[in-house]
N, C-alpha and C positions, 0 to 999 in steps of 0.2 A: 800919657795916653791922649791920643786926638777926641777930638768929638764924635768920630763916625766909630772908634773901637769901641768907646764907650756906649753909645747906644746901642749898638751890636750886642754887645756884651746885657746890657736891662732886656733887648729882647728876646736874648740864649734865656736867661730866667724867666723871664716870664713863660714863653713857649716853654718852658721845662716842668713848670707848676699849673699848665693849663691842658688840659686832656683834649680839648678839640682844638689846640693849636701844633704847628710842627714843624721843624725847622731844620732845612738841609743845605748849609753853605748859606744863601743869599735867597733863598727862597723859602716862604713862609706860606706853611697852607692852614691855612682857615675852616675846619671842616672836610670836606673835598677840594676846594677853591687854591687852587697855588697862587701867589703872589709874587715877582721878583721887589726884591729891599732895594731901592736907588737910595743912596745917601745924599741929603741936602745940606747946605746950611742951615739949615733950621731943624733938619731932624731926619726924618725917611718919609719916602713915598713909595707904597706899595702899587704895584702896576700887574693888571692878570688880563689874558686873554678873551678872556670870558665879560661877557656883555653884562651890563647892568640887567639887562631882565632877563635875562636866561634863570628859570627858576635857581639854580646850586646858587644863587648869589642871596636868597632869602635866609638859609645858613647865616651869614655873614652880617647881613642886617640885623638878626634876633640877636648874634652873638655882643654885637655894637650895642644893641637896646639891653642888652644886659648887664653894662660895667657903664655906660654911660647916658647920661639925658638928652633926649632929645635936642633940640632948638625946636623955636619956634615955628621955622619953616623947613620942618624935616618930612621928609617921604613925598615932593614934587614929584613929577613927573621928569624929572633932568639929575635930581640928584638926594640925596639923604647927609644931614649934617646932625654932630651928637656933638656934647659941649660937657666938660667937668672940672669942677671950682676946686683949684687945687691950692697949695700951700701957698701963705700968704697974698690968697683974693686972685692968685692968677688962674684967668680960665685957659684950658686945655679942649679945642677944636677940631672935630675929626669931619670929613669932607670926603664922602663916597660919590664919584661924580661917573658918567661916562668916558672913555678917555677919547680924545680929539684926536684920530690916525685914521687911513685908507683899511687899517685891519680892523678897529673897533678894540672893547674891551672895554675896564673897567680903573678907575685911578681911584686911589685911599692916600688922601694928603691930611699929614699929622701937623698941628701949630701952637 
């Protein structure tokens, strides 16, 4: 099994045990908030139409402040970052940013 089946596969469970998550093919919705799953070398990046400040995106943030810790310099005005100390001392980095395009929208990059 590759790396992108395999994650695929931890975010089918997870979305399957999480009541405000939901998962149709390659698209994960948060809430209201749909997201399309790009697969990385490093993992996924979730990418949604919808603007960082368009209220439905506070869903998504409260959901983040729930499974994970802030950073330091979380809730700028450009972006929200959440951080969790996972097995053997490795931190686990989450990065809600605007996305950089002529349409706007929102990126969620996982590290």
């Amino acid at each position: 099994m590759d790396d992108s089946t395999h994650v695929m596969q931890q975010i089918r469970v997870i979305a399957e045990n999480d009541e405000i998550l939901s998962l149709n093919g390659t698209i994960l919705t948060i809430g209201n908030v749909p997201f399309k799953i790009n697969m990385t070398g490093n993992g996924a990046t979730l990418i949604s139409s919808i603007s960082l400040d368009d209220p439905k995106m506070e869903q998504v943030i409260k959901y983040f402040d729930s499974i994970y810790d802030p950073s330091p310099d979380n809730g700028t005005d450009d972006y929200y970052r959440w951080c969790k100390k996972g097995r053997e001392g490795v931190y686990h980095d989450v990065c809600m940013r605007p996305l950089h395009s002529d349409e706007g929208g929102t990126t969620i990059m996982f590290s």
